[in-house]
C-alpha positions in Angstrom: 35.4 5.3 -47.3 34.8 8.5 -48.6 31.1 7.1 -49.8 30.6 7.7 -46.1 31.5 11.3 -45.9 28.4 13.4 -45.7 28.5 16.8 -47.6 30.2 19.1 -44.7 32.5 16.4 -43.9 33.3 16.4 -47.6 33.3 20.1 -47.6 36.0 20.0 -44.7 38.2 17.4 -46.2 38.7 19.6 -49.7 39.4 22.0 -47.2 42.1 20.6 -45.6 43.5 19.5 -48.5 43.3 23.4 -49.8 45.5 24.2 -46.3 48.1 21.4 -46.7 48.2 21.7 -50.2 47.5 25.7 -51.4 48.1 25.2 -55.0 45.3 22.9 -55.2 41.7 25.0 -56.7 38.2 24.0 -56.3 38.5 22.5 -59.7 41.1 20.2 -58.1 39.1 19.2 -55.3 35.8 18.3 -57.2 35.6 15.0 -57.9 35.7 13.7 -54.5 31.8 14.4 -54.8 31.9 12.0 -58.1 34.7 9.6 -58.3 37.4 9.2 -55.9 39.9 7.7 -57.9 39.7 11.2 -60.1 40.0 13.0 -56.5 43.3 11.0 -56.0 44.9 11.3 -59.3 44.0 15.1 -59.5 45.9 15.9 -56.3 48.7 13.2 -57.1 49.2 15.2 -60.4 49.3 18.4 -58.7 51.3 17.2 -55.7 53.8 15.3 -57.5 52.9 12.3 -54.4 52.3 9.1 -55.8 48.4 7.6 -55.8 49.4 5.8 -52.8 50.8 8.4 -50.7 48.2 10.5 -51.6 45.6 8.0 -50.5 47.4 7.5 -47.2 47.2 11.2 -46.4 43.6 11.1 -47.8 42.4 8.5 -45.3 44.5 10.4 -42.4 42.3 13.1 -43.0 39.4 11.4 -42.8 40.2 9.5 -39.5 40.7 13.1 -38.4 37.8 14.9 -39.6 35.5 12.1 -38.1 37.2 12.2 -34.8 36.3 15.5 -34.1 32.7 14.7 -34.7 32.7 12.1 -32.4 31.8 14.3 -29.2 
């Protein structure tokens, strides 16, 4: 899923997650360009959300982001 995220699509989902979640940093947020699994447990550590909340919210966002690219 995320695999399929181009850079600014990336770029706009650590950004959203910065504006839903503020206490996340960059430092957070930087392994969704490596390992997605580390993206998810970083922000279910600093959330207190479980994995699969987190991953829930994570693929919302997605759908999101690439709806608004579909025009």
């Amino acid at each position: 899923m995320v695999r399929e995220l181009n850079v600014n699509k990336k770029n706009e989902l650590k950004l959203e997650m910065k504006n839903q979640f503020p206490n996340l940093t960059d430092e957070n947020l930087k392994d969704l360009d490596t390992s997605y699994e580390k993206f998810i447990n970083n922000i279910s550590l600093n959330t207190q959300m479980s994995k699969e909340e987190v991953e829930k919210l994570v693929a919302n966002k997605i759908e999101y982001i690439n709806s608004k690219h579909l025009i």
